[in-house]
ROPAZA-504234 format. One record per residue (C-alpha): y, x, z; residue in one letter; residue number from 0. Coordinates in nm, 2 decimals, decimal comma, always signed. Layout:
BEGIN
<pt><v>Y</v><u>X</u><w>Z</w><res>A</res><n>NUM</n></pt>
...
This chain:
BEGIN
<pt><v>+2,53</v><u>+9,88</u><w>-3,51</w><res>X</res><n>0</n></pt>
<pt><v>+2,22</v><u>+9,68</u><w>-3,61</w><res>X</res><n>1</n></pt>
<pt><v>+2,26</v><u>+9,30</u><w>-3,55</w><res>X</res><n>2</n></pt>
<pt><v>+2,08</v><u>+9,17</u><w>-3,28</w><res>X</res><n>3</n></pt>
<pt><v>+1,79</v><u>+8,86</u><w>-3,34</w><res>X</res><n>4</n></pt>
<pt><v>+1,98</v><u>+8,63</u><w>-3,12</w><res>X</res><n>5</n></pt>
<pt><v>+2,31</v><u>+8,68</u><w>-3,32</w><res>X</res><n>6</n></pt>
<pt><v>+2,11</v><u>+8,65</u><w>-3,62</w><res>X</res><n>7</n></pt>
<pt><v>+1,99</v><u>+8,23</u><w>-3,57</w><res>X</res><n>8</n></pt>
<pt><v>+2,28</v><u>+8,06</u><w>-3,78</w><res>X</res><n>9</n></pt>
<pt><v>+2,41</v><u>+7,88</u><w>-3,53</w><res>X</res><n>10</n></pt>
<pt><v>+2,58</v><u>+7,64</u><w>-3,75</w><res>X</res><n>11</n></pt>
<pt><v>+2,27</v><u>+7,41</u><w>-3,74</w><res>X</res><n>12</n></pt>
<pt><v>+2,14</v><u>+7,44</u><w>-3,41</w><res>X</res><n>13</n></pt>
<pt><v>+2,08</v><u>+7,14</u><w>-3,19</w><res>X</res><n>14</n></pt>
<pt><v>+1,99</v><u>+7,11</u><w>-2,86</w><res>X</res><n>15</n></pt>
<pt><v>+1,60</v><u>+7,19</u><w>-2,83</w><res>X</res><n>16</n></pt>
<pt><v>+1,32</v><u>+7,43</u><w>-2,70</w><res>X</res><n>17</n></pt>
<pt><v>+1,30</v><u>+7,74</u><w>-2,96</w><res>X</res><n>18</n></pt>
<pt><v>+1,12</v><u>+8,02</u><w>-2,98</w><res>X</res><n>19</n></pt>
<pt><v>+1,33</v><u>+8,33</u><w>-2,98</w><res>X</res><n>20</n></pt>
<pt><v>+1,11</v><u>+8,64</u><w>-3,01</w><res>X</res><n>21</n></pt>
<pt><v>+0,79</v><u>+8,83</u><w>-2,87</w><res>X</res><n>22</n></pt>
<pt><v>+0,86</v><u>+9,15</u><w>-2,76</w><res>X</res><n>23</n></pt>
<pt><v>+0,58</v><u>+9,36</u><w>-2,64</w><res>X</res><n>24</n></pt>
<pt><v>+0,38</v><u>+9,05</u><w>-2,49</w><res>X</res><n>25</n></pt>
<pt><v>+0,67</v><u>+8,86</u><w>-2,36</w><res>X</res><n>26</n></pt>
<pt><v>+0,81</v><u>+8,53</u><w>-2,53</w><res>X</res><n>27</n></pt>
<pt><v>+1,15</v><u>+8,45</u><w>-2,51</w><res>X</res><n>28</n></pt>
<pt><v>+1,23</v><u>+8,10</u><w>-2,55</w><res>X</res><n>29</n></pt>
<pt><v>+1,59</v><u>+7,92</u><w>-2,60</w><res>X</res><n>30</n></pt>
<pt><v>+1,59</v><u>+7,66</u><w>-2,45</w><res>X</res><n>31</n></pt>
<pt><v>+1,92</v><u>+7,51</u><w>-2,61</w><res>X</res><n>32</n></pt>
<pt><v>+2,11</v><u>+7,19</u><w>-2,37</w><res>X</res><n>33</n></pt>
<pt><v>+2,44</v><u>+7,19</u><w>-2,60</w><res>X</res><n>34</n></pt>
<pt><v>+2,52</v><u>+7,24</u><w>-2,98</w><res>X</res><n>35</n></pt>
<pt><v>+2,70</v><u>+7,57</u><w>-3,02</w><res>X</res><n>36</n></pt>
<pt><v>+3,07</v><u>+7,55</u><w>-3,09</w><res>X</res><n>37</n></pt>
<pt><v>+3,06</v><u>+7,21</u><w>-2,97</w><res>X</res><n>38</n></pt>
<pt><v>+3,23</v><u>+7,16</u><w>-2,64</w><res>X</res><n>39</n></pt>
<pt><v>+3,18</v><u>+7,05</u><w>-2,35</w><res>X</res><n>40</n></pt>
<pt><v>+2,99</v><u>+7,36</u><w>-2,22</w><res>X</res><n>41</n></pt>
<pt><v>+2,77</v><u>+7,40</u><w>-1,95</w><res>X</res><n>42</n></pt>
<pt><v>+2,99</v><u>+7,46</u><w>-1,65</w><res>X</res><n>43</n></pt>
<pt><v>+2,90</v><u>+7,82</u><w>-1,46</w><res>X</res><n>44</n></pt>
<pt><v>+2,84</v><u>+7,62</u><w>-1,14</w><res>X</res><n>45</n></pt>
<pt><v>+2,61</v><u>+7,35</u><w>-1,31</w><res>X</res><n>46</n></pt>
<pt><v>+2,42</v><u>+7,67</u><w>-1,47</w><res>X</res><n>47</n></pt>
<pt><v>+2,43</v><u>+7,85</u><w>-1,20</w><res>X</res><n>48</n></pt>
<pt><v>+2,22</v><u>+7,58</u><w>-0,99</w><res>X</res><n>49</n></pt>
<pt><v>+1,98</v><u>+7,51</u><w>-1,31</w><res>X</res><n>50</n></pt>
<pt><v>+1,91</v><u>+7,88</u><w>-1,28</w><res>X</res><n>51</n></pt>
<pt><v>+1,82</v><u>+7,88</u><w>-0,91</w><res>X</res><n>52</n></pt>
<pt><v>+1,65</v><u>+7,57</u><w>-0,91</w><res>X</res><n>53</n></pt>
<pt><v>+1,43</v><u>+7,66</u><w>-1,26</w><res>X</res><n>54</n></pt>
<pt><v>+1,34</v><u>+8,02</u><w>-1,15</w><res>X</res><n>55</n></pt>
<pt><v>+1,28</v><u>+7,86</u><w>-0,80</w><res>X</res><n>56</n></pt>
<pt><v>+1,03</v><u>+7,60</u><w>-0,94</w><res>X</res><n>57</n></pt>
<pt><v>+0,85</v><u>+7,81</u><w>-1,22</w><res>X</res><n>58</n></pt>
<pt><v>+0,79</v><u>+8,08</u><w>-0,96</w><res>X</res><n>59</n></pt>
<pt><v>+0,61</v><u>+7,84</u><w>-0,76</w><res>X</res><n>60</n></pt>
<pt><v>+0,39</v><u>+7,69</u><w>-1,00</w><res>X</res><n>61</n></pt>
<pt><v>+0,02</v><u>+7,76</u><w>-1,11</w><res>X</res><n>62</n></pt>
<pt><v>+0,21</v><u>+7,99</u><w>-1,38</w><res>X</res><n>63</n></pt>
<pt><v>+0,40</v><u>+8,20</u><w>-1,14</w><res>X</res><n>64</n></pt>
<pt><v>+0,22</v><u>+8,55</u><w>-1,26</w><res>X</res><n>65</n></pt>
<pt><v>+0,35</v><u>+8,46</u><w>-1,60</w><res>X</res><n>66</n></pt>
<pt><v>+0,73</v><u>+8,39</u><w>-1,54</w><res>X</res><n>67</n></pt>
<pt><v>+0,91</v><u>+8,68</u><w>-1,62</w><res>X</res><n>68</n></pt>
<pt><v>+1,29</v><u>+8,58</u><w>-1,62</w><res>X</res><n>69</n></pt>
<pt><v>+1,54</v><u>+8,25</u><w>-1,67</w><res>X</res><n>70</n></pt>
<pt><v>+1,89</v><u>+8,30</u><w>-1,71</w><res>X</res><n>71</n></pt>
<pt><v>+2,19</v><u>+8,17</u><w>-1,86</w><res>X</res><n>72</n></pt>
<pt><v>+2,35</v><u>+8,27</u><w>-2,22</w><res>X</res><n>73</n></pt>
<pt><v>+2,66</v><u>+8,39</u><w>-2,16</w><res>X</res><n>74</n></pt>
<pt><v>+2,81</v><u>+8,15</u><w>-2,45</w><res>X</res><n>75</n></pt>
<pt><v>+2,69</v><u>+7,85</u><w>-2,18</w><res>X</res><n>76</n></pt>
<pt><v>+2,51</v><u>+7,62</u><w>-2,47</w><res>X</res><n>77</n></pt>
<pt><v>+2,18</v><u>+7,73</u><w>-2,25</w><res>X</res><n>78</n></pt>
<pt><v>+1,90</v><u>+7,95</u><w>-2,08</w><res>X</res><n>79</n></pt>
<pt><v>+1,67</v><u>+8,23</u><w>-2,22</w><res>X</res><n>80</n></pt>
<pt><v>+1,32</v><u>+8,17</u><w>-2,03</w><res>X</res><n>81</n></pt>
<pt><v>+1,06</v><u>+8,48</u><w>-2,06</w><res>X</res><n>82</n></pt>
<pt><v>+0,70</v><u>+8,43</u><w>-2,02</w><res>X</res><n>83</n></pt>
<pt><v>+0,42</v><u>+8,64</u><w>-2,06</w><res>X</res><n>84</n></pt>
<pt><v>+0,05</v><u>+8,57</u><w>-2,14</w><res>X</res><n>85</n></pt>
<pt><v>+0,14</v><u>+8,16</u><w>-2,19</w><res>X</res><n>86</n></pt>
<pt><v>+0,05</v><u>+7,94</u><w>-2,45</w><res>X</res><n>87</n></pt>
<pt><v>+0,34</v><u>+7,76</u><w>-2,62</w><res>X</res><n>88</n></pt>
<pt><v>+0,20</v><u>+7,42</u><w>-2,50</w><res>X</res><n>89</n></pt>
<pt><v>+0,21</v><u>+7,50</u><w>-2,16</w><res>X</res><n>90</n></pt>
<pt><v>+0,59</v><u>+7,67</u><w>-2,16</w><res>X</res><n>91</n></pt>
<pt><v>+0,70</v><u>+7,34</u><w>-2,32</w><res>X</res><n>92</n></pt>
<pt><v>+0,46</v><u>+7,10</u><w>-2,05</w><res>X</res><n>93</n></pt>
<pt><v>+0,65</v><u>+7,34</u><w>-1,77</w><res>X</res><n>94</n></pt>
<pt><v>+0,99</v><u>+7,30</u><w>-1,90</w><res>X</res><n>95</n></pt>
<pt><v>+1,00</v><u>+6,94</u><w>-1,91</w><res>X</res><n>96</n></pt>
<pt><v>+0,79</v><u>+6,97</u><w>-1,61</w><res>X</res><n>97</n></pt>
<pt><v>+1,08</v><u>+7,19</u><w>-1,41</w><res>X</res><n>98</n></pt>
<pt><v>+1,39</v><u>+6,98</u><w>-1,59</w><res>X</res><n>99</n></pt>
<pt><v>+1,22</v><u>+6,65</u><w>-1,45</w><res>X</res><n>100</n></pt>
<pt><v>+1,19</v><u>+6,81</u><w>-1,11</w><res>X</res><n>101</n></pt>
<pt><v>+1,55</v><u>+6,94</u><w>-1,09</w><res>X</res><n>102</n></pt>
<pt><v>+1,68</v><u>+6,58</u><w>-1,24</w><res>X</res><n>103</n></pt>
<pt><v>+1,54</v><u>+6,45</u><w>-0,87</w><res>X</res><n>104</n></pt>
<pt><v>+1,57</v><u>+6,75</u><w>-0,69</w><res>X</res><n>105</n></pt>
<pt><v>+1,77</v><u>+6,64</u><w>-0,34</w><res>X</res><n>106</n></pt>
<pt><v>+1,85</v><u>+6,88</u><w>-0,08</w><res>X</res><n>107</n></pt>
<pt><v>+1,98</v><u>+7,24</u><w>-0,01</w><res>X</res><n>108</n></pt>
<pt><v>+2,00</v><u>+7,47</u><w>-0,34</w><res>X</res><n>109</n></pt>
<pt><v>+1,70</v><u>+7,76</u><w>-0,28</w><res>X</res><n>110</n></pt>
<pt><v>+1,85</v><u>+8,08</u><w>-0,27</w><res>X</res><n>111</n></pt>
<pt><v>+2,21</v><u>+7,97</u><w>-0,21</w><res>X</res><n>112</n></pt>
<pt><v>+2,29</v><u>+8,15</u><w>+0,15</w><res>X</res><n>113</n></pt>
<pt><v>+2,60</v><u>+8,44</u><w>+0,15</w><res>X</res><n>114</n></pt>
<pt><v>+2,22</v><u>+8,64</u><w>+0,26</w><res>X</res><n>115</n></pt>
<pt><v>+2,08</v><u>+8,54</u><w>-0,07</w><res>X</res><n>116</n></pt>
<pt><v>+2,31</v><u>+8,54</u><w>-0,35</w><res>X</res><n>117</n></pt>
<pt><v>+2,58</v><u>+8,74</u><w>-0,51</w><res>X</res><n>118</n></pt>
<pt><v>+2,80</v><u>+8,39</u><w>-0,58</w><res>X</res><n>119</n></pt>
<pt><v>+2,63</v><u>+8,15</u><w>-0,33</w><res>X</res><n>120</n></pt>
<pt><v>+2,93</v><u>+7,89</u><w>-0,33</w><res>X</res><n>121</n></pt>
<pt><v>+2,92</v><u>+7,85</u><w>-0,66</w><res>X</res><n>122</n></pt>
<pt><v>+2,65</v><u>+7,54</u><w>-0,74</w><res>X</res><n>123</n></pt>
<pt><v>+2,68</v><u>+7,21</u><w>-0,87</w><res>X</res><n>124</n></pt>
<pt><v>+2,39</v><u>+7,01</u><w>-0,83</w><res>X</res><n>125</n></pt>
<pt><v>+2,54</v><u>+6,66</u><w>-0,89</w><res>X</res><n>126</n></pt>
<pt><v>+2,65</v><u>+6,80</u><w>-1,27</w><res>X</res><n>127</n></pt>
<pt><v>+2,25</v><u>+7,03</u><w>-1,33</w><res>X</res><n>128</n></pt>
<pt><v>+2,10</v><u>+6,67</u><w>-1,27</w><res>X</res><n>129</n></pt>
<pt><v>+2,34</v><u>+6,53</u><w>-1,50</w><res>X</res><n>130</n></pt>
<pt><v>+2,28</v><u>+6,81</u><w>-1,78</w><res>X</res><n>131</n></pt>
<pt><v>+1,90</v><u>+6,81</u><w>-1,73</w><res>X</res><n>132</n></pt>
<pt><v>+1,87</v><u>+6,43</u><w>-1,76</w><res>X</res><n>133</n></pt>
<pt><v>+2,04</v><u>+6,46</u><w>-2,10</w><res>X</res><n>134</n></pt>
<pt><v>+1,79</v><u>+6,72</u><w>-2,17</w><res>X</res><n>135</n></pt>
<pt><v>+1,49</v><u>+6,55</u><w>-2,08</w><res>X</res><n>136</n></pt>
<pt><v>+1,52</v><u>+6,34</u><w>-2,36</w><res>X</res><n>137</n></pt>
<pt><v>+1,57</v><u>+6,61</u><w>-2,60</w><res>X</res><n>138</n></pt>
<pt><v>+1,24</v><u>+6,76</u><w>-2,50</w><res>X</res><n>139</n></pt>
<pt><v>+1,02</v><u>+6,45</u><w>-2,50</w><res>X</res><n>140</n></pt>
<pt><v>+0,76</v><u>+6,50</u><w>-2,75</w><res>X</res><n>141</n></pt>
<pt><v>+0,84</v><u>+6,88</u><w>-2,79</w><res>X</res><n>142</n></pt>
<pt><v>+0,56</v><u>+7,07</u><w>-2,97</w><res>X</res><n>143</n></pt>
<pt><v>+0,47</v><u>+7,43</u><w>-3,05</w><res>X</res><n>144</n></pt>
<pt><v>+0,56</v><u>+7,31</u><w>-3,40</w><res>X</res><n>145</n></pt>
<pt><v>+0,93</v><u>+7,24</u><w>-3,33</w><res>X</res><n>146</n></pt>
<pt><v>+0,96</v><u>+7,58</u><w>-3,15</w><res>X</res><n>147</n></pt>
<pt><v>+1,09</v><u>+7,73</u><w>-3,51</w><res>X</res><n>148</n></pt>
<pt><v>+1,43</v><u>+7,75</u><w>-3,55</w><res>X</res><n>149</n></pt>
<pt><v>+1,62</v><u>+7,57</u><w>-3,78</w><res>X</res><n>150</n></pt>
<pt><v>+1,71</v><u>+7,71</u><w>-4,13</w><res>X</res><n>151</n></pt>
<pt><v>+2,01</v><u>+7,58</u><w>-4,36</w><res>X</res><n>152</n></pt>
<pt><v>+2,38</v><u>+7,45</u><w>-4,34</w><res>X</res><n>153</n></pt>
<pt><v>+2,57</v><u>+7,21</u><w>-4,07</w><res>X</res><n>154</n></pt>
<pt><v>+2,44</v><u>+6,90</u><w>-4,21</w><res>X</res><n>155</n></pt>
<pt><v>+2,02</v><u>+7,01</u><w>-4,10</w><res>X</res><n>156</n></pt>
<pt><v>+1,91</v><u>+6,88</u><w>-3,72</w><res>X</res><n>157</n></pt>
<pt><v>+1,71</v><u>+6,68</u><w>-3,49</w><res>X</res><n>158</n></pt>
């Protein structure tokens, strides 16, 4: 079988960051990267699982709502996949960090986590999202459409 472009980024020299995956008929997919690959810890499924409610939750409400396509967890927990349609790469990044600072100080009940509502409602961990997204935060800071590219080479290239 053809190789797939997310199996294709040499993971060997990925750090934590905002990428740019692909464009695909209109929509961008962007990784947005909280651990090194291969490099455990991994994101916990419960801590994803709350990022995930809380990020979708968040983007879905903001002024770029018609936009938001999809964010969702990579199944090798290092991260999320966030689709987007018809948005500059400035304003994904601005909404990122905007949506990571908001779940950092997020208090109250997780949106979407009712038996009603979801397929695994039990399983969220908001203490450990605002712990992962405050080490993310930093990451991000200065983020430009620039820095989007993935990076290229051996173990020893990073941020």
């Amino acid at each position: 079988m053809k190789q797939i472009a997310s199996f294709a980024v040499d993971h060997t020299c990925l750090f934590p960051g905002m990428y740019l995956s692909r464009v695909d008929a209109g929509v961008t997919t962007y990784d947005i990267r909280f651990i090194k690959p291969n490099t455990p810890p991994f994101l916990e499924p419960p801590v994803m699982h709350t990022i995930e409610h809380l990020f979708a939750t968040y983007v879905r409400n903001s002024p770029f709502a018609e936009h938001i396509i999809y964010f969702g967890p990579m199944g090798c927990r290092t991260g999320f996949y966030f689709l987007v349609s018809g948005m500059s790469h400035e304003d994904a990044i601005d909404l990122t960090q905007e949506t990571l600072r908001f779940i950092a100080d997020y208090e109250g009940e997780i949106p979407g986590a009712t038996l009603k509502e979801c397929g695994n409602y039990k399983e969220q961990d908001l203490p450990g999202a605002k712990e992962a997204v405050r080490r993310m935060l930093p990451v991000l800071e200065g983020w430009t459409p620039e820095r989007l590219t993935y990076p290229k080479g051996g173990p020893s290239h990073g941020v």
